[in-house]
C-alpha positions in Angstrom: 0.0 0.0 0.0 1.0 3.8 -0.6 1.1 6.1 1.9 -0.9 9.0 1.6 1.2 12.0 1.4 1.9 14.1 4.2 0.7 10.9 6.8 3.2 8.9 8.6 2.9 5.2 8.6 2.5 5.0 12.3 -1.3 7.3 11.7 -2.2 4.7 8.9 -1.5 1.8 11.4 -3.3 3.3 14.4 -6.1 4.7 11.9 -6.4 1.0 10.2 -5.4 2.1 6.9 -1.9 0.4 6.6 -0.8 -3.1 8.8 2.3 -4.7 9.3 1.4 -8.1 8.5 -1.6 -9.8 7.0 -3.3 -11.0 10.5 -3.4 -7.2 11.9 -4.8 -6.1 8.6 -7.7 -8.7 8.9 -8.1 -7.8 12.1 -8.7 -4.1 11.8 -11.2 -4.8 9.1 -13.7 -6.4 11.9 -12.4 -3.4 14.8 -15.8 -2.0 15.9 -16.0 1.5 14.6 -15.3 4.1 17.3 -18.6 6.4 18.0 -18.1 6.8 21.3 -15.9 9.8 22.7 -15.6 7.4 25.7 -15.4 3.9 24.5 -11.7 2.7 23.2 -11.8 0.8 20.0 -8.7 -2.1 20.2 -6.2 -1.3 17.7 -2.0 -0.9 17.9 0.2 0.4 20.1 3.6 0.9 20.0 6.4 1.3 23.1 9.4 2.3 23.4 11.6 -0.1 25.5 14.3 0.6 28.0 15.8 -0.6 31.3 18.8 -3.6 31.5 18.1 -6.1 33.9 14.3 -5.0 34.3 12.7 -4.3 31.1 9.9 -1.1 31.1 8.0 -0.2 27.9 6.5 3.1 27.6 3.4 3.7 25.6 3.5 6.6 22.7 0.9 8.8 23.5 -1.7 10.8 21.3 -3.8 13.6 22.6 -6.2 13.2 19.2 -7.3 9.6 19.9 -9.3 8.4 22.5 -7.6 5.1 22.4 -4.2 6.3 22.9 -4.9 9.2 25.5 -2.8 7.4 27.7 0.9 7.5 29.5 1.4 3.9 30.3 4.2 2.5 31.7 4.6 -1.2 32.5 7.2 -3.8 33.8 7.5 -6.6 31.0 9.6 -9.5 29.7 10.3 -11.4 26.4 12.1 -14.2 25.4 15.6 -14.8 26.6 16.7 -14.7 22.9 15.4 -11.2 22.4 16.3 -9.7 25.9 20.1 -10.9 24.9 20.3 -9.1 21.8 18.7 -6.3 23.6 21.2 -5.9 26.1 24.2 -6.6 23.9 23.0 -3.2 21.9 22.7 -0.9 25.4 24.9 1.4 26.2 25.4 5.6 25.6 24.8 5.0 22.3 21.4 2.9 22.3 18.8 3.0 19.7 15.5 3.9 20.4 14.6 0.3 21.1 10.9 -0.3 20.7 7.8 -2.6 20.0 4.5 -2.9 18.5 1.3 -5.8 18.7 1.4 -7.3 15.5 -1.1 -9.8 15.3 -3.7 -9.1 18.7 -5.3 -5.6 18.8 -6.1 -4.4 22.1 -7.1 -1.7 24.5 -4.8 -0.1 27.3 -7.7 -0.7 29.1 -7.1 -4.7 29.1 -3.7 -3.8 30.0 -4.3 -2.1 33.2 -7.2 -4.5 34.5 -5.3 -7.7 33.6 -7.4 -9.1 31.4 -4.5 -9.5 29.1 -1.3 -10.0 30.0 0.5 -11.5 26.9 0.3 -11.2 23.4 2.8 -11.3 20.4 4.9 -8.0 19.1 7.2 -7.2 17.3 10.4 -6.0 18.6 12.6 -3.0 16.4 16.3 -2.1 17.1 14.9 1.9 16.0 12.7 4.4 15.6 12.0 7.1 12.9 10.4 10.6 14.7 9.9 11.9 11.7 7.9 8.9 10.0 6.8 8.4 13.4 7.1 4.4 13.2 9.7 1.5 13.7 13.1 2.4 11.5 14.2 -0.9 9.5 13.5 -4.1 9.5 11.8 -6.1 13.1 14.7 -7.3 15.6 12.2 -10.5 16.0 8.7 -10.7 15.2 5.4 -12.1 16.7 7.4 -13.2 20.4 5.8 -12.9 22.9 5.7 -10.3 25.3 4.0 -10.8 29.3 3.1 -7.7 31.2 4.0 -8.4 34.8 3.1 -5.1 36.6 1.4 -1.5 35.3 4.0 0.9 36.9 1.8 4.1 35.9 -1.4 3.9 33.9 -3.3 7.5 33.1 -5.6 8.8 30.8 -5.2 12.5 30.0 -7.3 14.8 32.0 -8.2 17.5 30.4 -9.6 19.3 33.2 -6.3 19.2 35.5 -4.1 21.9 34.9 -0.3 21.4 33.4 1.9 20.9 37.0 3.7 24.1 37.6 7.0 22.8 37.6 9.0 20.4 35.6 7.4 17.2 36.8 8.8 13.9 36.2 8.1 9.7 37.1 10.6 8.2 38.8 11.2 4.6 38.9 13.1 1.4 38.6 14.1 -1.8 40.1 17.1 -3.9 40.3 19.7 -1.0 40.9 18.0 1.0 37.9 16.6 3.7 38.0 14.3 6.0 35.7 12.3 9.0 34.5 9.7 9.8 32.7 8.4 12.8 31.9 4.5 13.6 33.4 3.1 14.3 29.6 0.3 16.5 30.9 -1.7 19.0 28.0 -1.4 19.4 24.6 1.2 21.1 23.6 4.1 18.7 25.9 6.2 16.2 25.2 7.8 12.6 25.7 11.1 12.1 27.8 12.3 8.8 28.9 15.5 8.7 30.7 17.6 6.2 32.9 19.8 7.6 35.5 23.1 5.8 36.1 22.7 5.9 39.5 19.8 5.1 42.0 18.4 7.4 44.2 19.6 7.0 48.0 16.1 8.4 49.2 14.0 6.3 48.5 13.5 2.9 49.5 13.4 0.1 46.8 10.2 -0.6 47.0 9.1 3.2 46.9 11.5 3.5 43.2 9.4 0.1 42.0 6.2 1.6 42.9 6.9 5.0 41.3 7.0 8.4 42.3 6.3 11.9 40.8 8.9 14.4 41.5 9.0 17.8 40.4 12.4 19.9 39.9 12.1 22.7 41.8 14.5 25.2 39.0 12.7 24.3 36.3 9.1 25.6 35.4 6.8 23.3 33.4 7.3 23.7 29.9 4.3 23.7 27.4 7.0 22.8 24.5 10.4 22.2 24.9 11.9 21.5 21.5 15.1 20.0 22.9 15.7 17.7 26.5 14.9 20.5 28.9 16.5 18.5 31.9 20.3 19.5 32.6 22.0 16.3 33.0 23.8 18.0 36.4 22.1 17.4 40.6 18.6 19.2 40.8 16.9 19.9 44.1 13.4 18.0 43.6 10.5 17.7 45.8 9.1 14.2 46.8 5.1 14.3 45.3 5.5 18.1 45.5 6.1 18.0 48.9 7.6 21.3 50.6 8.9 19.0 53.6 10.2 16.5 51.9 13.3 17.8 49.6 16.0 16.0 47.9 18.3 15.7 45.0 18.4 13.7 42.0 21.7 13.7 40.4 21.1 13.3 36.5 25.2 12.9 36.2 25.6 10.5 33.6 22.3 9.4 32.4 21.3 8.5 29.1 18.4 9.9 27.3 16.3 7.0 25.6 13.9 9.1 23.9 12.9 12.7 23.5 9.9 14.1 21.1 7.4 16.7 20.5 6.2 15.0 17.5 5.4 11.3 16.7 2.3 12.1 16.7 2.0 13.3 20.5 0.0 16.6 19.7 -2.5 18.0 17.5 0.3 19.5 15.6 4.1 19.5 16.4 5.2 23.1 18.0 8.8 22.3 16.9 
């Protein structure tokens, strides 16, 4: 199939217009049609995939779609044969590691209740911002992936207010540690990083639960159009708490993936 001009293949997969194999293509043919502003319609969802000895995946957001008004972030594994290759590739020089359903469509919905927790992807060594979709060829295809805890799960709110400082998600396991950035209104963006070290502050099960922090020398920005976070110490407060400073030292850590495009927003402000 062609792609229409101007549309990046990752809207024509989401939209049902273009699939990456034959049983996704079959399957979006018999996807109810979406005429609810509520109800989610099961379709494809990509994640972008970091973390060593634990493995996270981080859903790419849309503010346009109901189905993928979400920041999801969940604690997963695949097949030893995949996770090696993985790792042998990591390092300060990574590729935007991520994956995509290819032959089950689903809601994030499912995801969070439990009601499924495996399915087959396909796994890519790259992504593309600017055709905002996997870069080259599939790393492995239909493996299968098991979801063994939702670390965050929100939909956009659209009638809470943009934080007023930089606000981030911290969390990690196993002696890693990361962030994510709290992608809040339309315009914002996406900003996954792993820190090299982990916070002394919080207990281990507190950084595998996940906590909000928000740097407190750095306002919220509505569109940053590079990383906005100096990778230097910032003085951060615990879930905005006055009382309960601290300091996250971002020394050293590697920026998995930065965006204000790939479809996040109505329109990219960069």
């Amino acid at each position: 199939m062609t792609e229409q001009p101007g549309v990046s293949r990752r809207h024509l997969l989401i939209s049902g217009g273009l699939a990456a194999t034959a049983p996704l293509l079959g399957a979006a043919r018999h996807a109810p049609a979406q005429d609810s502003p509520i109800v989610d319609t099961p379709g494809v969802h990509n994640f972008f995939m970091f973390g060593s000895k634990t493995l996270y995946v981080e859903h790419m957001p849309m503010f346009t779609e109901e189905k993928h008004m979400y920041q999801v972030i969940a604690r997963v594994s695949l097949p030893d044969a995949v996770m090696r290759g993985y790792r042998a590739r990591q390092g300060a020089r990574r590729t935007a590691w991520n994956l995509v359903n290819s032959a089950t469509l689903y809601t994030l919905p499912q995801v969070k209740a439990g009601t499924l927790k495996s399915f087959p992807v396909d796994v890519y060594e790259d992504y593309s911002n600017a055709d905002a979709a996997p870069a080259g060829s599939p790393f492995a295809t239909s493996v299968p992936l098991t979801v063994h805890e939702v670390v965050h799960f929100r939909h956009f709110d659209f009638n809470i207010p943009r934080p007023q400082r930089l606000t981030y998600l911290l969390f990690g396991r196993d002696g890693e540690a990361h962030l994510s950035h709290y992608i809040a209104r339309d315009p914002d963006f996406q900003h996954i990083v792993t820190l090299r070290s982990v916070p002394a502050w919080l207990s281990a099960d507190q950084l595998a639960a996940g906590a909000e922090v928000c740097l407190t020398d750095l306002p919220s920005l509505s569109a940053a159009c590079a990383a906005p976070l100096g990778m230097k110490r910032h003085r951060v407060l615990f879930q905005g708490r006055q009382d309960a400073p601290a300091m996250l030292d971002l020394t050293g850590a590697t920026s998995v993936w930065f965006s204000t495009g790939n479809l996040l927003n109505g329109s990219d402000p960069c």
